[in-house]
DSSP file (Angstrom, degrees, kcal/mol; ACC not computed):
  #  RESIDUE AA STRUCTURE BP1 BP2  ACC     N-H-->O    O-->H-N    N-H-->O    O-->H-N    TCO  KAPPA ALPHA  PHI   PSI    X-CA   Y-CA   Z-CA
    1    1 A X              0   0    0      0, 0.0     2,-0.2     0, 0.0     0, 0.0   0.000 360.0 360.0 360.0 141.5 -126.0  -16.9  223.3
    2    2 A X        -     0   0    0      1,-0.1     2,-0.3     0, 0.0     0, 0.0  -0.562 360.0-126.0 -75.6 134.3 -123.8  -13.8  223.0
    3    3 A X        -     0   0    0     -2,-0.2     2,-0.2     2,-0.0    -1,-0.1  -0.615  32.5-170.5 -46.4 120.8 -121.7  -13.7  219.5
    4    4 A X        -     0   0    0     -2,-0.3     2,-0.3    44,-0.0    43,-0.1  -0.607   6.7-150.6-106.8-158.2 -117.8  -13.3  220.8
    5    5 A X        -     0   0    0     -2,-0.2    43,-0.6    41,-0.1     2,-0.3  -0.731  19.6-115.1-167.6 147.4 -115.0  -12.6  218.0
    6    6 A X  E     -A   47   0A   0     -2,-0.3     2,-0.2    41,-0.1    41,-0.2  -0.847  31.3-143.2 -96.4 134.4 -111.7  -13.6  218.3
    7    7 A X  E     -A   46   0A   0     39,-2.5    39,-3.0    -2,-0.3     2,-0.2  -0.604   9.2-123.3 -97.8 156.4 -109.2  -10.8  218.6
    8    8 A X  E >>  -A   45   0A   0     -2,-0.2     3,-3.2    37,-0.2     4,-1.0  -0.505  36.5 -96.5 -84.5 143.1 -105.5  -10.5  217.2
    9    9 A X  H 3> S+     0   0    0     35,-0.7     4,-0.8     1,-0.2    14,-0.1   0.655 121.9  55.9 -10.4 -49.3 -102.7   -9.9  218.7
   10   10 A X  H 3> S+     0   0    0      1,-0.2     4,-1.5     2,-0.2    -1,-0.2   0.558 107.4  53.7 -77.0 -22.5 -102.8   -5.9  218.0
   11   11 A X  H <4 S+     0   0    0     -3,-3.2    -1,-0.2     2,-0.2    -2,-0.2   0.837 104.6  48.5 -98.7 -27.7 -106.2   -5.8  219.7
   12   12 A X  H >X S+     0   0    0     -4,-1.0     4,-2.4     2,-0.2     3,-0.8   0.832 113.3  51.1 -79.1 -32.3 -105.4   -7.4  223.1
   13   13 A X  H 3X>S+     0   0    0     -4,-0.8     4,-2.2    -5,-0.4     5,-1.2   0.979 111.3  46.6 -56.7 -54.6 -102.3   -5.0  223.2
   14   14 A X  H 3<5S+     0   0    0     -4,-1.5    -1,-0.3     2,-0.2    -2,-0.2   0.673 112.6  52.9 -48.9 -11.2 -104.6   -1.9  222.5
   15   15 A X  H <45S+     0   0    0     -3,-0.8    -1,-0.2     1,-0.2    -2,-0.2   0.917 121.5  27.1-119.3 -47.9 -107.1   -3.1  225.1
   16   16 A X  H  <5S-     0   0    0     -4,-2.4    -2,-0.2    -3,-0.1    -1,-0.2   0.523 103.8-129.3 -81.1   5.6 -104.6   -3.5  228.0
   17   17 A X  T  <5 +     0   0    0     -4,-2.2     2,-0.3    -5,-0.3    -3,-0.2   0.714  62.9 133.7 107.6  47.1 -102.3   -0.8  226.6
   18   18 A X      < -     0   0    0     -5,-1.2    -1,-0.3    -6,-0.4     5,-0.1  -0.792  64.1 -85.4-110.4 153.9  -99.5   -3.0  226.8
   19   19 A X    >   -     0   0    0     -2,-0.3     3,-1.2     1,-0.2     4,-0.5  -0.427  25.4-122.1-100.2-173.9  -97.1   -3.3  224.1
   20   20 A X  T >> S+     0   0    0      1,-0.3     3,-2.6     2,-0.2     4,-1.1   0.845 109.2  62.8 -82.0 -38.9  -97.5   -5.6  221.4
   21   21 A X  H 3> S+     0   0    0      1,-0.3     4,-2.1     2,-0.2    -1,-0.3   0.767 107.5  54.8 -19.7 -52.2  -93.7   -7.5  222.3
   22   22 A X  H <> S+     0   0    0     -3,-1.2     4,-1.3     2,-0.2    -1,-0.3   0.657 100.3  44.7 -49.0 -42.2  -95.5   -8.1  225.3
   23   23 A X  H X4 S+     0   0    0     -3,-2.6     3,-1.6    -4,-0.5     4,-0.3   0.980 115.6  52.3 -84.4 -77.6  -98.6   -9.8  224.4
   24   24 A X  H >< S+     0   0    0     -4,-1.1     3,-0.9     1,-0.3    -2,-0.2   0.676 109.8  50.4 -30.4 -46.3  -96.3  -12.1  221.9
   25   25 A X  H >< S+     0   0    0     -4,-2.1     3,-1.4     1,-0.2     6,-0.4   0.957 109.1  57.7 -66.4 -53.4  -93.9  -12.9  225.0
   26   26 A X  T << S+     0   0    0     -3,-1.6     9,-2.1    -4,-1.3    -1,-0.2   0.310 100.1  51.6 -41.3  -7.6  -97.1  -13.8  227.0
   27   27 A X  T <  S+     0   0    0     -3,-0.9     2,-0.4    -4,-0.3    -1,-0.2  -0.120  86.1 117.8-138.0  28.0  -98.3  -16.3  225.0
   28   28 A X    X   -     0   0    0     -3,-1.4     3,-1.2    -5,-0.2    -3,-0.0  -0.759  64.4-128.2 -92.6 135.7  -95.2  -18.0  225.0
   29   29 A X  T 3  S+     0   0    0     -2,-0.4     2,-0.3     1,-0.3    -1,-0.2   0.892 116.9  37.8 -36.5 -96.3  -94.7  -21.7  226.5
   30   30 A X  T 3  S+     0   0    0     -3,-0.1    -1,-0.3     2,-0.0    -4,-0.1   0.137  90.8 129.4 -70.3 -18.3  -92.4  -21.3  228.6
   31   31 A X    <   -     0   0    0     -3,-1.2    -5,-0.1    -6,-0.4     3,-0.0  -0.196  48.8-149.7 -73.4 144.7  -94.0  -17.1  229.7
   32   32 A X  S    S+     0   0    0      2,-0.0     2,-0.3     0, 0.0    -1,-0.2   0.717  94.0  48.0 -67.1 -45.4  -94.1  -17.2  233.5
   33   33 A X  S    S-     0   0    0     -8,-0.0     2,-0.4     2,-0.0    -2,-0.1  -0.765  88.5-172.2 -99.1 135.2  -97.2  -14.7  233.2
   34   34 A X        -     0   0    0     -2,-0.3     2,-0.2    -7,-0.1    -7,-0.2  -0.961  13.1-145.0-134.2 124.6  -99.7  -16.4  230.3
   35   35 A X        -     0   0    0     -9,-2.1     2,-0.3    -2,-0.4    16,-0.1  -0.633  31.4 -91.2 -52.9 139.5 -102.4  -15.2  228.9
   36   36 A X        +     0   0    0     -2,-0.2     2,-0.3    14,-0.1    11,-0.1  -0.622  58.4 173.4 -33.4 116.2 -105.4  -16.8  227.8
   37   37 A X        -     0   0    0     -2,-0.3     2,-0.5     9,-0.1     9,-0.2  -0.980  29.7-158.1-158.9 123.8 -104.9  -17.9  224.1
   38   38 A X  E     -B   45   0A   0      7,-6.9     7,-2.7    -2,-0.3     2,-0.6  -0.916  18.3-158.4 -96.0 141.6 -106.5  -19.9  221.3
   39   39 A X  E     +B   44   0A   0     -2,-0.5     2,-0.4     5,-0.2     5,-0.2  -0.895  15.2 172.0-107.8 128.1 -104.3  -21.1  218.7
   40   40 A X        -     0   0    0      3,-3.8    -2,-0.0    -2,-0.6     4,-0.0  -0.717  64.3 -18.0-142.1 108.6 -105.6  -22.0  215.4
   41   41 A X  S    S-     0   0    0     -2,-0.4    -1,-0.2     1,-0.2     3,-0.1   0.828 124.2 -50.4  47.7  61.7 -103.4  -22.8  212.5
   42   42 A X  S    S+     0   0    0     -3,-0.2     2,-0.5     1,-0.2    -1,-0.2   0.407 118.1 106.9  88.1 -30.7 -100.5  -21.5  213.6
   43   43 A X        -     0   0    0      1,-0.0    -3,-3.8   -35,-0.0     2,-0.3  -0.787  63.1-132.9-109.1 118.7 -102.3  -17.6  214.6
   44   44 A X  E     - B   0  39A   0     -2,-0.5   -35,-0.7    -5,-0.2     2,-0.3  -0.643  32.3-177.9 -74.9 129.3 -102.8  -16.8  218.4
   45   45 A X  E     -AB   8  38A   0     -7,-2.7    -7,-6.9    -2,-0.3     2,-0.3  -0.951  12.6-153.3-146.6 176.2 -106.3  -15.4  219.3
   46   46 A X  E     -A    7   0A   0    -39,-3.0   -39,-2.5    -2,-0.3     2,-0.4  -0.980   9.0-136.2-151.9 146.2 -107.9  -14.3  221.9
   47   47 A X  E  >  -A    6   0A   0     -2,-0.3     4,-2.0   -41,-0.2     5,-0.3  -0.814  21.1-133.5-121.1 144.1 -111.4  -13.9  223.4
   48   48 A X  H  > S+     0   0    0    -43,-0.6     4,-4.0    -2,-0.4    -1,-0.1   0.941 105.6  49.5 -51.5 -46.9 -112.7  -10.9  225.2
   49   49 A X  H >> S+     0   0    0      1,-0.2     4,-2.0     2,-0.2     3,-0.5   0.990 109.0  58.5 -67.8 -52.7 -114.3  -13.0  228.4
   50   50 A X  H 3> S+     0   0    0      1,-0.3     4,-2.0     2,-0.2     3,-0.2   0.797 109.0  37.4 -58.5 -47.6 -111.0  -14.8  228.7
   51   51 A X  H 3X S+     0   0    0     -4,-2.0     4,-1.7     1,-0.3    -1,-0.3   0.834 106.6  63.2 -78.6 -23.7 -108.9  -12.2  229.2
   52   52 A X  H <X S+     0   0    0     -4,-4.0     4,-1.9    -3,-0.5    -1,-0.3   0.884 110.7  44.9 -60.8 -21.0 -111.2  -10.0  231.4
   53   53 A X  H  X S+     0   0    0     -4,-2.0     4,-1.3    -3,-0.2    -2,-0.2   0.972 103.7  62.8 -85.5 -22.8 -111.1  -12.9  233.9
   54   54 A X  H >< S+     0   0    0     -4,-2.0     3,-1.3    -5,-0.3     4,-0.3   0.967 105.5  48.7 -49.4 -84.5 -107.7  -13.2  233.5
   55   55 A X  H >< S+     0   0    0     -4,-1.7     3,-1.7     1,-0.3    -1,-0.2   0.620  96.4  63.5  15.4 -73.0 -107.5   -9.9  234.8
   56   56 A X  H >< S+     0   0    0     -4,-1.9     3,-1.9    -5,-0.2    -1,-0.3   0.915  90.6  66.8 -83.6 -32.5 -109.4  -10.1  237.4
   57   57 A X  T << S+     0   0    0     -4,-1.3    -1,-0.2    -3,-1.3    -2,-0.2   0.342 103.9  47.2   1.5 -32.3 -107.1  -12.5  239.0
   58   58 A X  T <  S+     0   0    0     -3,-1.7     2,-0.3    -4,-0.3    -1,-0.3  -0.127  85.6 130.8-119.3  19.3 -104.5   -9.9  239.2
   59   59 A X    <   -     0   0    0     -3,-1.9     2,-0.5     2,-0.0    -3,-0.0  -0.718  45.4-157.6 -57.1 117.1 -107.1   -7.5  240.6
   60   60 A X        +     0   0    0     -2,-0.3     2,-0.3     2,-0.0    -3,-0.0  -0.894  21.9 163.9-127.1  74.8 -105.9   -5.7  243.7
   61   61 A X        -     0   0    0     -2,-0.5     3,-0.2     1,-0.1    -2,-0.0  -0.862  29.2-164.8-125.7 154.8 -109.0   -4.3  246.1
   62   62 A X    >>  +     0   0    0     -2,-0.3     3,-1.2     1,-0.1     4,-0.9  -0.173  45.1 138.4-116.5  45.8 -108.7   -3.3  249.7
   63   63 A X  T 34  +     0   0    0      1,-0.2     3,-0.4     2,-0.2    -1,-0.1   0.837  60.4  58.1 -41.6 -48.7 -112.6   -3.5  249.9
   64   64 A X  T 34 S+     0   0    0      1,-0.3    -1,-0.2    -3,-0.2    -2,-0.1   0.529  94.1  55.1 -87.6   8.5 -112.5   -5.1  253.2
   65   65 A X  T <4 S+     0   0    0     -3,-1.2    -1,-0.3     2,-0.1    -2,-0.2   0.673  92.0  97.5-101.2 -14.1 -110.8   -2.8  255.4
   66   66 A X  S  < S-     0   0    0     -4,-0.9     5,-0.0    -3,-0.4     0, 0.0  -0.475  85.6-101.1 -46.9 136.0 -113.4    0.3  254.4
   67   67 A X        -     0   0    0     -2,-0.1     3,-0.5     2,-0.1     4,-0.5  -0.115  46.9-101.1 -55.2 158.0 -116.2    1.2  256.4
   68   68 A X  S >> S+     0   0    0      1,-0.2     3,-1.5     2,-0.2     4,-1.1   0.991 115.4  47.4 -55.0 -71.4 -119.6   -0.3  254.7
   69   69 A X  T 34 S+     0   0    0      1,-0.3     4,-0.3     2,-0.2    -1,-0.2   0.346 110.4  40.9-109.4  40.3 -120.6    2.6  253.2
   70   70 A X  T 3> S+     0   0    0     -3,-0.5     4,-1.8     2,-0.1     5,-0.5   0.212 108.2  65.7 -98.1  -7.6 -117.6    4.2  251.3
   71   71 A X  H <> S+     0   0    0     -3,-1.5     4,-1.0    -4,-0.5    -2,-0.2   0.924 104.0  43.0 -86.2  -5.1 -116.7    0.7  250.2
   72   72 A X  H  X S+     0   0    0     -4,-1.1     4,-3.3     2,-0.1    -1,-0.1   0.973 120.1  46.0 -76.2 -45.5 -120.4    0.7  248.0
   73   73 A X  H  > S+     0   0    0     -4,-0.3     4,-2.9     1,-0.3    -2,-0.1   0.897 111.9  46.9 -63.0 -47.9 -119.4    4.5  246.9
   74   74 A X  H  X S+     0   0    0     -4,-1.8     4,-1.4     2,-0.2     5,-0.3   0.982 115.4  51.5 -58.1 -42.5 -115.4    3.6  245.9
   75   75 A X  H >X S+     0   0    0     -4,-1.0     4,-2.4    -5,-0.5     3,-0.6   0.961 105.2  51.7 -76.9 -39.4 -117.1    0.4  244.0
   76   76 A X  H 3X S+     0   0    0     -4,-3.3     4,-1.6     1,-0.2    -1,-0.3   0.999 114.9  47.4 -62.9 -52.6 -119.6    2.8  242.1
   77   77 A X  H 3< S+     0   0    0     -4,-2.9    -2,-0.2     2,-0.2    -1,-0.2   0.455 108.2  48.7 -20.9 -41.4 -116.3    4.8  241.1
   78   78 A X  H XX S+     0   0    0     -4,-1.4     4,-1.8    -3,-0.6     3,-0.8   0.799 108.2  64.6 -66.4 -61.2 -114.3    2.0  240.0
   79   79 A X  H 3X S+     0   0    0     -4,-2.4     4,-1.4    -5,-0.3    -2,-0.2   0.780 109.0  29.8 -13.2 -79.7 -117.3    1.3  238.2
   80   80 A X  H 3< S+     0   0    0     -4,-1.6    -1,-0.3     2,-0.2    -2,-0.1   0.718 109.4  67.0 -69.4 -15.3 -117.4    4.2  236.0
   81   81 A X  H <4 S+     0   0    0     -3,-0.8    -2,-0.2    -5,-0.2    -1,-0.1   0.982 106.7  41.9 -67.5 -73.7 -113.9    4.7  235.8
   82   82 A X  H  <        0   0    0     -4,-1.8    -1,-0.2     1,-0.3    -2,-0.2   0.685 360.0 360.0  -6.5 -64.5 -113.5    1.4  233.9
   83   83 A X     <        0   0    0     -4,-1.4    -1,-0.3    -5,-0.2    -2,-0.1   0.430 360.0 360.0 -53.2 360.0 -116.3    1.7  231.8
């Protein structure tokens, strides 16, 4: 089993490069958009696999209208880009 850590507020912002107002607003009841969230005593955290699937949820691809093979070459692209 993988070790996670729970990240802070400060770290989710840095890691989708959003600002920190943001994340806080997002983790709001009422937030139309929510992020994944633990709360624990009071302190919002947050785990790396939950928000990459969150993510991908709002993930955008127009894989299937490419020919077969540029859509393997764009996906190796994406690929590194990301990384």
């Amino acid at each position: 089993m993988t070790e996670q850590f729970l990240w802070k507020t400060p770290d989710v912002a840095q890691y989708l490069g959003i600002p920190l107002s943001s994340v806080y607003k997002m983790t709001g009841r009422k937030s139309r958009i929510r992020l994944p969230h633990i709360r624990i005593a009071g302190k919002v955290r947050f785990r790396k696999d939950d928000i990459d699937r969150w993510l991908e949820q709002f993930a955008v691809t127009n894989h299937s209208m490419l020919p077969e093979s540029s859509a393997g070459k764009d996906q190796e692209a994406c690929g590194r880009s990301l990384q």
